[in-house]
C-alpha positions in Angstrom: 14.2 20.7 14.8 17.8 20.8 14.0 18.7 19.9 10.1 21.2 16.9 10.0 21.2 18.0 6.2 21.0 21.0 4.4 16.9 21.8 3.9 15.7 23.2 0.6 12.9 24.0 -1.3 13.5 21.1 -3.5 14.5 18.2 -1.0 11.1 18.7 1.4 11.9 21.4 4.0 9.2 21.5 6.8 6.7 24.3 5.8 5.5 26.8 8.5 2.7 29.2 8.4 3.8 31.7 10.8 1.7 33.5 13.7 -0.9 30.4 13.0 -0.2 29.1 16.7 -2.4 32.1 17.8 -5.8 31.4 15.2 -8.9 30.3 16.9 -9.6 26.8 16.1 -12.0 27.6 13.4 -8.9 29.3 11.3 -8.1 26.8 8.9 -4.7 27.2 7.0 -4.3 27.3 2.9 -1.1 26.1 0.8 -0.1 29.8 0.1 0.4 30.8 3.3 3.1 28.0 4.2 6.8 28.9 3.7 9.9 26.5 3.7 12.2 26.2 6.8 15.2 27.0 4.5 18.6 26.5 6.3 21.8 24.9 6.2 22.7 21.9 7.7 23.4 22.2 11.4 21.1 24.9 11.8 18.0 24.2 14.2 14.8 25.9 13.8 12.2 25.9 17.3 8.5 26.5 17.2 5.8 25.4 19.2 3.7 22.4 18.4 0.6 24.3 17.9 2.0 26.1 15.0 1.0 24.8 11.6 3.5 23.2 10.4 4.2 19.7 7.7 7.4 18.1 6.2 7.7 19.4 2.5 7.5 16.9 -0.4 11.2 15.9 -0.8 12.1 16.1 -5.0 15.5 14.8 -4.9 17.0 11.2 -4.6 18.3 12.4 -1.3 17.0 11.9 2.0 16.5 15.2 4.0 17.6 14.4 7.9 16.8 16.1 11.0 16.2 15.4 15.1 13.3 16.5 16.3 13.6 17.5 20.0 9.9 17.1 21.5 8.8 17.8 25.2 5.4 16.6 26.1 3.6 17.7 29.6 3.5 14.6 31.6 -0.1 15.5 32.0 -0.9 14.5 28.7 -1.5 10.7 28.4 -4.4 8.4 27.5 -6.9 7.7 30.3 -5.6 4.3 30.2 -1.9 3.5 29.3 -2.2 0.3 27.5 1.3 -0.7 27.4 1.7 -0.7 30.9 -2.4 -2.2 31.7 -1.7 -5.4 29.3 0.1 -8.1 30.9 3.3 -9.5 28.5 1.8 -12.9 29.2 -1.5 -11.9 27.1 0.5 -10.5 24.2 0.7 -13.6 21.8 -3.0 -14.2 22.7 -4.2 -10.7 20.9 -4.8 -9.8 17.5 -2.3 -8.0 15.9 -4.7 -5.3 14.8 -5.8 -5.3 18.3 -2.4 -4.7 19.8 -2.1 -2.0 16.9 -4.6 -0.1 18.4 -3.6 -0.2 21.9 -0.6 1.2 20.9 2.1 -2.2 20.8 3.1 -0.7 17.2 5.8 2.2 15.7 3.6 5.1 14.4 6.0 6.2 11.9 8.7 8.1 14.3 7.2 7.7 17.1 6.5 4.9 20.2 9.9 3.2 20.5 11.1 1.5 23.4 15.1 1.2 24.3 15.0 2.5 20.0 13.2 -0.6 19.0 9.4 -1.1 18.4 7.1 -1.9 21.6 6.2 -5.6 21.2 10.3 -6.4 20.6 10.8 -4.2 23.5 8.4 -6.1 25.7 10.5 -9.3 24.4 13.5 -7.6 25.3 12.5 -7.0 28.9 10.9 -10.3 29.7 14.8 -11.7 28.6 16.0 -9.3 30.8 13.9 -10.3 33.7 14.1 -14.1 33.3 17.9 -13.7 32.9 17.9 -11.5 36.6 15.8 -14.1 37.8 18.3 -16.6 37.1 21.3 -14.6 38.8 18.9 -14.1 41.9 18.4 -18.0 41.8 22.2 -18.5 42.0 23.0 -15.9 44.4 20.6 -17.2 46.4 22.0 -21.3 46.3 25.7 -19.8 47.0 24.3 -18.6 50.0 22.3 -21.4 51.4 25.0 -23.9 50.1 27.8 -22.5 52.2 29.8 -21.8 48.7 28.0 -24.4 47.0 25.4 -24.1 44.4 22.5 -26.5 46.0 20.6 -28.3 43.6 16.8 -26.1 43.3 14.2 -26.4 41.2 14.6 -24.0 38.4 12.4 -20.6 37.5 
């Protein structure tokens, strides 16, 4: 995690509890063994994901900024990736909690596509798809026309 801002005690630091990414699973963590990721800004602090670990409660007016640089093992994935499984042309017919679930939502930092949520992204790619379709169309009449756009039916 690099800090984009200074990190404090008072403006919500991400609390560690050191050593606690080698418990058993039946270790559970308390409150007084977290400490605050304290550090200026610019300064990047790396732990494994396993580690416990939470943003601090943030007691200014400021905001507290950082990047978070994740790497996941391409092995882990859902069974079924639901984004990829649902055709676009079945998106307006499903219920918006539905599409929730199946993961056509932001969860808080997290699921973007090209920076934008999933369902705008889909949007985004069926533009960009009609609009290659279009320039394959006309590529394709130039070249049948002998420099002439023939007159086709359109997509």
């Amino acid at each position: 995690m690099v800090a984009l801002d200074p990190f404090t005690a008072d403006n919500g630091a991400t609390t560690l509890i050191p050593g606690s990414h080698l418990w058993p699973d039946s270790r559970l963590p308390s409150r007084s063994e977290m400490i605050p990721a304290i550090m200026p800004a610019g300064s990047m602090v790396y732990f494994l994901n396993t580690l416990w670990h939470s943003g601090g409660a943030n007691k200014t007016s400021q905001p507290r900024r950082s990047l978070t640089v994740q790497y996941c093992q391409p092995w882990i994935r859902p069974i079924e990736n639901m984004i990829v499984a649902v055709g676009w042309e079945d998106l307006d017919a499903i219920p918006k909690r539905l599409l929730t679930l199946l993961g056509f939502s932001l969860n808080e930092f997290m699921g973007y596509v090209d920076g934008r949520a999933p369902r705008t992204g889909v949007e985004m790619r069926k533009k960009r798809l009609v609009e290659w379709a279009i320039k394959q169309k006309e590529l394709e009449n130039e070249k049948g026309g002998g420099g002439k756009l023939r007159n086709e039916s359109k997509l």
